[in-house]
Biopython code that builds the backbone (N, CA, C, O; Angstrom):
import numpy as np
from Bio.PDB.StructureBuilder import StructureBuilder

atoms = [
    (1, "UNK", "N", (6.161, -17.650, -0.069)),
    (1, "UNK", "CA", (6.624, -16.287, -0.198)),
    (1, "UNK", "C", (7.044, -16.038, -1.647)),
    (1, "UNK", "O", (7.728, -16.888, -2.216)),
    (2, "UNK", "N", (6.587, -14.664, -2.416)),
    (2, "UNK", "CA", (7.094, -14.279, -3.298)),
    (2, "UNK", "C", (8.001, -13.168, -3.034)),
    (2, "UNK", "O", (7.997, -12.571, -1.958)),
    (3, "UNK", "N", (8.755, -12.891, -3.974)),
    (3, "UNK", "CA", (10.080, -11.818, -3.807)),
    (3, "UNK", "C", (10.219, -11.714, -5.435)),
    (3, "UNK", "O", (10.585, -12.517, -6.293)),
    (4, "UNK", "N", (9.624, -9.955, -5.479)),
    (4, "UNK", "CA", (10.225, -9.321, -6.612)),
    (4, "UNK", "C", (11.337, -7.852, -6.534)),
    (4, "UNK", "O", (11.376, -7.000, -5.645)),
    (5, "UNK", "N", (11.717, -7.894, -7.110)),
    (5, "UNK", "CA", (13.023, -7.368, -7.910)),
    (5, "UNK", "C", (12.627, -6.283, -9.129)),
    (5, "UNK", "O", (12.511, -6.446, -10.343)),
    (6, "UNK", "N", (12.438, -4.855, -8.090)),
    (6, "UNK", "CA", (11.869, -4.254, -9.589)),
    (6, "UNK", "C", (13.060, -3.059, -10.058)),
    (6, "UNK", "O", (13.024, -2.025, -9.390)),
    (7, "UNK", "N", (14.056, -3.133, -11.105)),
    (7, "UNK", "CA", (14.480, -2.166, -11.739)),
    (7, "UNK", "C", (14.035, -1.245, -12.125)),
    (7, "UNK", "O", (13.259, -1.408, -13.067)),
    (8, "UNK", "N", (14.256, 0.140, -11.653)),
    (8, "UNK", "CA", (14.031, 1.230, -11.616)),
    (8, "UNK", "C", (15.542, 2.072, -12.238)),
    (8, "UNK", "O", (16.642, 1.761, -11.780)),
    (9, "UNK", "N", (15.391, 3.134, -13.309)),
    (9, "UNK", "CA", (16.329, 4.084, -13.669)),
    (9, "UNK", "C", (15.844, 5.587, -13.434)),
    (9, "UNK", "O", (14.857, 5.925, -14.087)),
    (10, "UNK", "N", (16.186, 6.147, -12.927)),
    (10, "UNK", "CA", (15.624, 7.607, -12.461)),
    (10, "UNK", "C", (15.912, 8.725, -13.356)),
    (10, "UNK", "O", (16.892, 8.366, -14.009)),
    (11, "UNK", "N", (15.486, 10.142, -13.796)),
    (11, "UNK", "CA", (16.013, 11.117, -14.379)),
    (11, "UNK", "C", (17.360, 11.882, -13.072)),
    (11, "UNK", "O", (17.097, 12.259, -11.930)),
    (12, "UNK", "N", (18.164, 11.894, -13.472)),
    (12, "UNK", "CA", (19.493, 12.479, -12.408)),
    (12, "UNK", "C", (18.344, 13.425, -11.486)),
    (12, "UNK", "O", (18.174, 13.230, -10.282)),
    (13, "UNK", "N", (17.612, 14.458, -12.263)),
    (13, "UNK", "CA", (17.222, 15.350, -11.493)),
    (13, "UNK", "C", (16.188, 14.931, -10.676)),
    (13, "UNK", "O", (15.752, 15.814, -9.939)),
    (14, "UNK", "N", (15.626, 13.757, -10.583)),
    (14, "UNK", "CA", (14.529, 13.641, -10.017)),
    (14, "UNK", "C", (14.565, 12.705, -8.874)),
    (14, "UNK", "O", (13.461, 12.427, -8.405)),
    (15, "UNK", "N", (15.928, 11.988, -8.157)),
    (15, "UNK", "CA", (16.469, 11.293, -7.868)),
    (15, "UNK", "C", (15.912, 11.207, -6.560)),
    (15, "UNK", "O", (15.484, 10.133, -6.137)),
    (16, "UNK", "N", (15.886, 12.182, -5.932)),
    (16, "UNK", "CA", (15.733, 12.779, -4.521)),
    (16, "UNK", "C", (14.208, 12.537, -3.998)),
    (16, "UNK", "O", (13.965, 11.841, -3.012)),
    (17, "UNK", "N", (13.047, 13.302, -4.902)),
    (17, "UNK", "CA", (12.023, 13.198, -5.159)),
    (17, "UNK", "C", (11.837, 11.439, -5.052)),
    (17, "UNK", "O", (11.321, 11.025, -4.015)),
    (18, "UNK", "N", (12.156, 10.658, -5.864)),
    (18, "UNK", "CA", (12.029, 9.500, -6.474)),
    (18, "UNK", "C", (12.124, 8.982, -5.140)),
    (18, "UNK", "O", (11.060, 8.500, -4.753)),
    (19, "UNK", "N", (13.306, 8.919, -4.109)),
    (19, "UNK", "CA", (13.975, 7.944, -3.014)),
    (19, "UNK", "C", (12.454, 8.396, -2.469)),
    (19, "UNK", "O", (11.568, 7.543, -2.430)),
    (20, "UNK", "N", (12.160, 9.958, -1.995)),
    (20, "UNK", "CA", (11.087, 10.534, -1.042)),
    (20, "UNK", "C", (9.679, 9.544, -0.946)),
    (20, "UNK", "O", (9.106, 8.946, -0.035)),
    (21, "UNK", "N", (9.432, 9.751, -2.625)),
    (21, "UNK", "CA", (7.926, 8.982, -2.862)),
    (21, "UNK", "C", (8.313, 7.722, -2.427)),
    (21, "UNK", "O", (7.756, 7.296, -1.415)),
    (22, "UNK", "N", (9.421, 6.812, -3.153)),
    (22, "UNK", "CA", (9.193, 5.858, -2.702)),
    (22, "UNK", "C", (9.533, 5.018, -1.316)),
    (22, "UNK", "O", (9.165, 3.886, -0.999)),
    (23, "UNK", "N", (10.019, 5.572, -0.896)),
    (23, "UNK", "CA", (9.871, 5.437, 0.932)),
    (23, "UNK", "C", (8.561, 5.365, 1.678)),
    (23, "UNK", "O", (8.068, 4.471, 2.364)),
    (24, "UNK", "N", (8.126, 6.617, 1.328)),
    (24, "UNK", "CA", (6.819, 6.724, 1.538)),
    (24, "UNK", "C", (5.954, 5.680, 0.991)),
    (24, "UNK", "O", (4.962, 5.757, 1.717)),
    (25, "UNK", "N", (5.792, 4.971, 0.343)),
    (25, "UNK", "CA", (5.155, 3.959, -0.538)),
    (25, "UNK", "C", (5.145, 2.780, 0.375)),
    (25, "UNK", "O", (4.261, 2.019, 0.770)),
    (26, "UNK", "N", (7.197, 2.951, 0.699)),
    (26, "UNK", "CA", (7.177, 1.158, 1.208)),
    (26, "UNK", "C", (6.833, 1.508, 2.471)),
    (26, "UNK", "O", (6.137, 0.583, 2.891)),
    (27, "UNK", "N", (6.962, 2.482, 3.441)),
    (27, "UNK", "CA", (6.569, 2.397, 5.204)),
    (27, "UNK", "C", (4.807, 2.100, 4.978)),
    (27, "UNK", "O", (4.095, 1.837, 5.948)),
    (28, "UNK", "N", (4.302, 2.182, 3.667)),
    (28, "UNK", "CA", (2.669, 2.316, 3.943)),
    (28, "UNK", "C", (2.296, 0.418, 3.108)),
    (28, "UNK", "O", (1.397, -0.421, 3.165)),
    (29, "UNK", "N", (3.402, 0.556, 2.543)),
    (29, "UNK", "CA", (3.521, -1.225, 2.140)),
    (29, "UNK", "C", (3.529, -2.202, 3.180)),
    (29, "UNK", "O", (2.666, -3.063, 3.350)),
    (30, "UNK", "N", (4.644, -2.002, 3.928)),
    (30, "UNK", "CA", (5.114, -2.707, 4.941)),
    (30, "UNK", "C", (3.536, -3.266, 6.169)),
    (30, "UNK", "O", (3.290, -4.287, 6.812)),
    (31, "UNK", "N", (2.816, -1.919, 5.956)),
    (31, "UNK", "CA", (1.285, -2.381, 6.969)),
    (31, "UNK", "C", (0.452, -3.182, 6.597)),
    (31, "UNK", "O", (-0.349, -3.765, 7.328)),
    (32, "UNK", "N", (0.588, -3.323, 5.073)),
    (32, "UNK", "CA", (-0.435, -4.829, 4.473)),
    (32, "UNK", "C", (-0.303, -6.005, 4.799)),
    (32, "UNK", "O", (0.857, -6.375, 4.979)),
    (33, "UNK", "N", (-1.314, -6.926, 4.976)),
    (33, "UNK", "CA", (-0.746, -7.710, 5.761)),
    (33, "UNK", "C", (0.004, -8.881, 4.613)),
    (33, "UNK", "O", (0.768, -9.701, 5.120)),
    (34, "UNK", "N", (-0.166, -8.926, 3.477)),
    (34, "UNK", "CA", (0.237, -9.185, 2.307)),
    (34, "UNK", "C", (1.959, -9.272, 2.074)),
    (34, "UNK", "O", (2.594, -10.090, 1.408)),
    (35, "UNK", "N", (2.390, -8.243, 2.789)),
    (35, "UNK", "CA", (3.478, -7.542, 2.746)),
    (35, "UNK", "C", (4.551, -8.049, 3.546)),
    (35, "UNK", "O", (4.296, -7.806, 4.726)),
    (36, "UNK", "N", (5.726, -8.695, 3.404)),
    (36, "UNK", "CA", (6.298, -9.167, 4.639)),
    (36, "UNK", "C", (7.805, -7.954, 4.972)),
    (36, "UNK", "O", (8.235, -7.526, 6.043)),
    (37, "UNK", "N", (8.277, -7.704, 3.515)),
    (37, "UNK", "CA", (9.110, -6.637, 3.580)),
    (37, "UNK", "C", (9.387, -5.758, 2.135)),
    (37, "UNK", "O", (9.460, -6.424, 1.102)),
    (38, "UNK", "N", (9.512, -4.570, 2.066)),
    (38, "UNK", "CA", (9.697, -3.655, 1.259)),
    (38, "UNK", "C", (10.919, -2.957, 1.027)),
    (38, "UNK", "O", (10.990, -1.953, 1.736)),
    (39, "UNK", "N", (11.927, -3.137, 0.270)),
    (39, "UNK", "CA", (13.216, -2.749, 0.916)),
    (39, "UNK", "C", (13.750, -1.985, -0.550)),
    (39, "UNK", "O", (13.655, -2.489, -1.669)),
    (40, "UNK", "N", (14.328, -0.649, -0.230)),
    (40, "UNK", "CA", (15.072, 0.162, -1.473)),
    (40, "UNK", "C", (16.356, 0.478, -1.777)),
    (40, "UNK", "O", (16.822, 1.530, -1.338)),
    (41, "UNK", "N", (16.883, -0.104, -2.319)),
    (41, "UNK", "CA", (18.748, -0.182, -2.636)),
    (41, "UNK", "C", (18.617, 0.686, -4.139)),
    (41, "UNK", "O", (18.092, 0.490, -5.235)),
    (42, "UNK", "N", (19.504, 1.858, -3.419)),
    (42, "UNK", "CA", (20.000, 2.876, -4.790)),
    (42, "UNK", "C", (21.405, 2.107, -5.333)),
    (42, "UNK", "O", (22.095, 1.645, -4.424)),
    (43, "UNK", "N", (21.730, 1.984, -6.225)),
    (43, "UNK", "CA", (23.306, 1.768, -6.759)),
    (43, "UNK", "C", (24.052, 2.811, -6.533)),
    (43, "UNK", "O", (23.799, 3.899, -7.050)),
    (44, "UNK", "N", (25.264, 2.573, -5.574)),
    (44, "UNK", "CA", (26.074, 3.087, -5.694)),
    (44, "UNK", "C", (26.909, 3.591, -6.458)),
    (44, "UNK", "O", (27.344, 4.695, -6.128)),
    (45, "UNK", "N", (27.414, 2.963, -7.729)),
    (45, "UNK", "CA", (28.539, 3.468, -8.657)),
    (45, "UNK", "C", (27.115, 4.283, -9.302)),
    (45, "UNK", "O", (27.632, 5.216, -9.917)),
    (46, "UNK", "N", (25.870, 4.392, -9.449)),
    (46, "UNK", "CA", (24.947, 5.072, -10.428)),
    (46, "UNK", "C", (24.270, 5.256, -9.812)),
    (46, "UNK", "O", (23.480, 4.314, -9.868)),
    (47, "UNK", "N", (23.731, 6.473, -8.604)),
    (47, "UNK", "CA", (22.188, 6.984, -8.281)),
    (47, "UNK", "C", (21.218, 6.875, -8.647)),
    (47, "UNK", "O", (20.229, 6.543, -7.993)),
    (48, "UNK", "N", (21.294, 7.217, -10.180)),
    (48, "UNK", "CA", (19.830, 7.039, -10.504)),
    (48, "UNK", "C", (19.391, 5.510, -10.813)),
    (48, "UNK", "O", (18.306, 5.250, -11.333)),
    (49, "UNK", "N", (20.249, 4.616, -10.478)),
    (49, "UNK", "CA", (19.294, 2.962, -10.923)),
    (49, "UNK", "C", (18.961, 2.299, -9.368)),
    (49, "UNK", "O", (19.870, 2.066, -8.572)),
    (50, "UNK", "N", (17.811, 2.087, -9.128)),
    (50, "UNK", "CA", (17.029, 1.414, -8.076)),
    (50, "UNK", "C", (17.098, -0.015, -7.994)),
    (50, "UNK", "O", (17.578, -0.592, -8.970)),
    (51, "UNK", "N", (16.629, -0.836, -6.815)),
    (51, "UNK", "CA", (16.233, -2.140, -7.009)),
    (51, "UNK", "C", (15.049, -1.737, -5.812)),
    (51, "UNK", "O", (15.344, -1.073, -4.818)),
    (52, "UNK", "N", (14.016, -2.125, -6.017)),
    (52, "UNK", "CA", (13.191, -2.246, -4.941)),
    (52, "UNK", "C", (13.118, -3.638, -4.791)),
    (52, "UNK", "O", (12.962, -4.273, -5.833)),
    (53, "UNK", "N", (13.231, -4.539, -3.265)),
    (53, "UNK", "CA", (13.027, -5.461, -3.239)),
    (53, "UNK", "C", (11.902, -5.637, -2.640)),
    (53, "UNK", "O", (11.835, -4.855, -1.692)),
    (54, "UNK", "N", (10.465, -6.649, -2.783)),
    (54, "UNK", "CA", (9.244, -6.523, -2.231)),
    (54, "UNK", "C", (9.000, -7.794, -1.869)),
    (54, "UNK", "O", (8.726, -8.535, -2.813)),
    (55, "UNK", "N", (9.016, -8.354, -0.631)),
    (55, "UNK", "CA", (8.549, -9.762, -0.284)),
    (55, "UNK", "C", (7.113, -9.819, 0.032)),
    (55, "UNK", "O", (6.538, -8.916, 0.639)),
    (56, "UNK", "N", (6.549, -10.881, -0.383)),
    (56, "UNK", "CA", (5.078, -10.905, -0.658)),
    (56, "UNK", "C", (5.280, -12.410, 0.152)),
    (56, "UNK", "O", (6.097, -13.307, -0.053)),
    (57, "UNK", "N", (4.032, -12.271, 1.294)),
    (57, "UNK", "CA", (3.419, -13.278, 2.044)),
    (57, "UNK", "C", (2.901, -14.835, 0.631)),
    (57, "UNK", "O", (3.051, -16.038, 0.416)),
    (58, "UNK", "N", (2.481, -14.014, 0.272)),
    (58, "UNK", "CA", (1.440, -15.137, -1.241)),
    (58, "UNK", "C", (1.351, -14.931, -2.556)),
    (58, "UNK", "O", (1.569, -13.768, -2.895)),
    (59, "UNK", "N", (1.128, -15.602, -3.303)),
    (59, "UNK", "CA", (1.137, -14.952, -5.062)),
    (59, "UNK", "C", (-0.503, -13.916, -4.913)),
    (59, "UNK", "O", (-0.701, -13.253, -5.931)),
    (60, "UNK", "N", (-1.147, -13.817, -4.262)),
    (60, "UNK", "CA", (-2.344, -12.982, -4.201)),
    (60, "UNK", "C", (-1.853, -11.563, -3.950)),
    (60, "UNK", "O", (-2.321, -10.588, -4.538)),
    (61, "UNK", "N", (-0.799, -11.498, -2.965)),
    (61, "UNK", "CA", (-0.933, -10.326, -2.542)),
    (61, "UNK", "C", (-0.278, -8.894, -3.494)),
    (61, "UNK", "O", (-0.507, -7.751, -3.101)),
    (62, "UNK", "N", (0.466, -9.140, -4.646)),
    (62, "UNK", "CA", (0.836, -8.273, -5.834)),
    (62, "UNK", "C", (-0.256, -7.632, -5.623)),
    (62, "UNK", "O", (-0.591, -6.671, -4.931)),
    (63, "UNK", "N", (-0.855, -8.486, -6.496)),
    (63, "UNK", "CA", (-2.231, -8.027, -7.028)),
    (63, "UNK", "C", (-3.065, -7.079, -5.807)),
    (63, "UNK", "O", (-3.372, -5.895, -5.949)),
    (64, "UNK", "N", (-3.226, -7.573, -5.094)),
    (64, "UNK", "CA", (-3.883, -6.898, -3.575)),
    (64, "UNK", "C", (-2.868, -5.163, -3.565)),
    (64, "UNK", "O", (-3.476, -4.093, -3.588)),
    (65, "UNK", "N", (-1.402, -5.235, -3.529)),
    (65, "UNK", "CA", (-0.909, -4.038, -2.998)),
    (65, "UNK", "C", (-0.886, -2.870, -4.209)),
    (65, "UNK", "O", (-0.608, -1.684, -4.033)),
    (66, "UNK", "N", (-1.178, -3.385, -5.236)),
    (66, "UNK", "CA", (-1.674, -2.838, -6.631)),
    (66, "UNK", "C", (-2.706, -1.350, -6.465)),
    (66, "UNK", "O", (-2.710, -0.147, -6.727)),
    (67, "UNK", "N", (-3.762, -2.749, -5.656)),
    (67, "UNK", "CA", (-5.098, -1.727, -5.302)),
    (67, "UNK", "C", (-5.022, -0.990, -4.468)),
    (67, "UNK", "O", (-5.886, -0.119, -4.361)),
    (68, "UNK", "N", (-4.008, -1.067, -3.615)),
    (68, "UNK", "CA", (-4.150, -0.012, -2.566)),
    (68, "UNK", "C", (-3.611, 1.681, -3.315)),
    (68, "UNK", "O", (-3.102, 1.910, -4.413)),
    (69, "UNK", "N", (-3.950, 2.532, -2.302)),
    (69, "UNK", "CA", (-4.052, 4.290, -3.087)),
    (69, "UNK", "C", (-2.579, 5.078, -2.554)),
    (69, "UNK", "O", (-2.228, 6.238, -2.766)),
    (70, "UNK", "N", (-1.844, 3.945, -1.757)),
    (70, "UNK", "CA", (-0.341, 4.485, -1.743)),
    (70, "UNK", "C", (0.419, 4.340, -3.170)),
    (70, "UNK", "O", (1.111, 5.000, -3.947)),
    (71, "UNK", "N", (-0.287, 2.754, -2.978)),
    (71, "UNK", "CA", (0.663, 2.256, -4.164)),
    (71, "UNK", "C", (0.436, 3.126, -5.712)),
    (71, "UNK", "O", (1.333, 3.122, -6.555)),
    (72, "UNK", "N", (-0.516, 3.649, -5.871)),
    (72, "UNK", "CA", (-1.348, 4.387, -7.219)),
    (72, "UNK", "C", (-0.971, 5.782, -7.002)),
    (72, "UNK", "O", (-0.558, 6.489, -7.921)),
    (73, "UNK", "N", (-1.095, 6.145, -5.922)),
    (73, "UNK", "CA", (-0.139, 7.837, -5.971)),
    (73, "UNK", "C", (1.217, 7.393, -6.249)),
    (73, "UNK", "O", (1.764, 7.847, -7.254)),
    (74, "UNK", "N", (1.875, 6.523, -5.462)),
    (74, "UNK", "CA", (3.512, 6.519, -5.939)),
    (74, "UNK", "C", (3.473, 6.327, -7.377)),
    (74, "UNK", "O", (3.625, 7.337, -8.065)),
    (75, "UNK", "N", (3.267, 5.019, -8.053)),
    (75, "UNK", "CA", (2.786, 4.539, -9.209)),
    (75, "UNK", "C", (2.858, 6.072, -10.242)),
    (75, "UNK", "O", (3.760, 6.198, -11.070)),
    (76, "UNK", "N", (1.529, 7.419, -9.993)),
    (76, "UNK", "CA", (1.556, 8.321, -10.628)),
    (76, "UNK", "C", (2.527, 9.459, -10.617)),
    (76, "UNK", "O", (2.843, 10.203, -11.545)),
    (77, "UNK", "N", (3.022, 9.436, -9.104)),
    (77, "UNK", "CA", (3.991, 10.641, -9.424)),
    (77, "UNK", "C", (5.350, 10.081, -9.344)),
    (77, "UNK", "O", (6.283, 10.867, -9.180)),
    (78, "UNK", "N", (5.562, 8.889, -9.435)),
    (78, "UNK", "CA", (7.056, 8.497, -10.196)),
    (78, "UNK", "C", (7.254, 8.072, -11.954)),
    (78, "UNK", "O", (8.178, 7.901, -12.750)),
    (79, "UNK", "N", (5.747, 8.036, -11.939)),
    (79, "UNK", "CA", (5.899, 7.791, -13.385)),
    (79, "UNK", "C", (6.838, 8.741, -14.399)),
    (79, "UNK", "O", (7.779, 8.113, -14.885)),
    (80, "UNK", "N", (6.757, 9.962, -14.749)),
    (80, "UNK", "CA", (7.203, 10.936, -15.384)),
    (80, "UNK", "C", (8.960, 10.620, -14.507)),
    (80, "UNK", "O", (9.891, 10.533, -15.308)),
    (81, "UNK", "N", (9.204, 10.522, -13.514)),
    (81, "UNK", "CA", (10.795, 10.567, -12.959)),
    (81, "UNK", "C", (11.609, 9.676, -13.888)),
    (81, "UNK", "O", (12.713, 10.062, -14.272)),
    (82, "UNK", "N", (11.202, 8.710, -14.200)),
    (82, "UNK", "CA", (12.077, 7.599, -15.347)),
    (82, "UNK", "C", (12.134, 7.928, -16.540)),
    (82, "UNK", "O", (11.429, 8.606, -17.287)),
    (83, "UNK", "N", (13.526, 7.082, -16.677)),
    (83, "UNK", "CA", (14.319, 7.399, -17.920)),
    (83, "UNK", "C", (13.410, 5.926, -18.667)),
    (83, "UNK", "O", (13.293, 5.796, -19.886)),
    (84, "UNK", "N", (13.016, 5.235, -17.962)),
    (84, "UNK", "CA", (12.357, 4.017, -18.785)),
    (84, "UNK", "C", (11.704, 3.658, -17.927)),
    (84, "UNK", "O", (11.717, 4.086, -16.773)),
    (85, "UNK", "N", (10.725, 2.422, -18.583)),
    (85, "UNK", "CA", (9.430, 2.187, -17.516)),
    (85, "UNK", "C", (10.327, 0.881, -16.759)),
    (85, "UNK", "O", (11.248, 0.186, -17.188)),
    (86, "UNK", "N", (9.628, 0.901, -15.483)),
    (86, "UNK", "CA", (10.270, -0.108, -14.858)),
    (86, "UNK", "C", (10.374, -1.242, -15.215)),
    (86, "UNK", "O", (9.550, -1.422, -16.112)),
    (87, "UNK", "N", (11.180, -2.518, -14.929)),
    (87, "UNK", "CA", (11.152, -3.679, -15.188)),
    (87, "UNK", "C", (11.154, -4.592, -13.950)),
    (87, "UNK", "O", (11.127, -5.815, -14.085)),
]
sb = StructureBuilder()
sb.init_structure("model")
sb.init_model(0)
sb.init_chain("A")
sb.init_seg("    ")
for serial, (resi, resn, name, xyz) in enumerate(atoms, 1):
    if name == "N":
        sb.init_residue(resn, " ", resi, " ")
    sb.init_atom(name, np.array(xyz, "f"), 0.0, 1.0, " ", f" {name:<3s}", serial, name[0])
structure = sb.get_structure()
């Protein structure tokens, strides 16, 4: 199993939007079979900073949930929401 940890900072205003898409992202994550869990923690003392946590069955499957066209719409319309690119 892999498990990444992706830091996310949001624009204040786009916060809402941001949680929306990416929900939507992980319920369509969660069906790969690649995928073991997808999970989104906002910070409390700061809204706009994220952690997405993503457990991956194998080191293949990144790469695999990459290609899929959930992941590439979220990917495009959260892009512009950040204050910085993710880490």
């Amino acid at each position: 199993m892999l498990i990444v940890h992706v830091q996310v900072h949001v624009k204040p205003e786009c916060v809402e939007a941001f949680k929306q898409a990416t929900l939507a992202n992980g319920r369509e994550s969660v069906k790969e079979p690649g995928i073991a869990r997808f999970d989104v923690a906002q910070q409390q003392d700061d809204p706009t900073r994220f952690v997405l946590v993503e457990a991956y069955r194998d080191a293949l499957a990144p790469a695999a949930h990459k290609e899929t066209r959930h992941y590439q719409v979220w990917r495009d319309a959260v892009a512009p929401m950040m204050v910085e690119p993710r880490s």
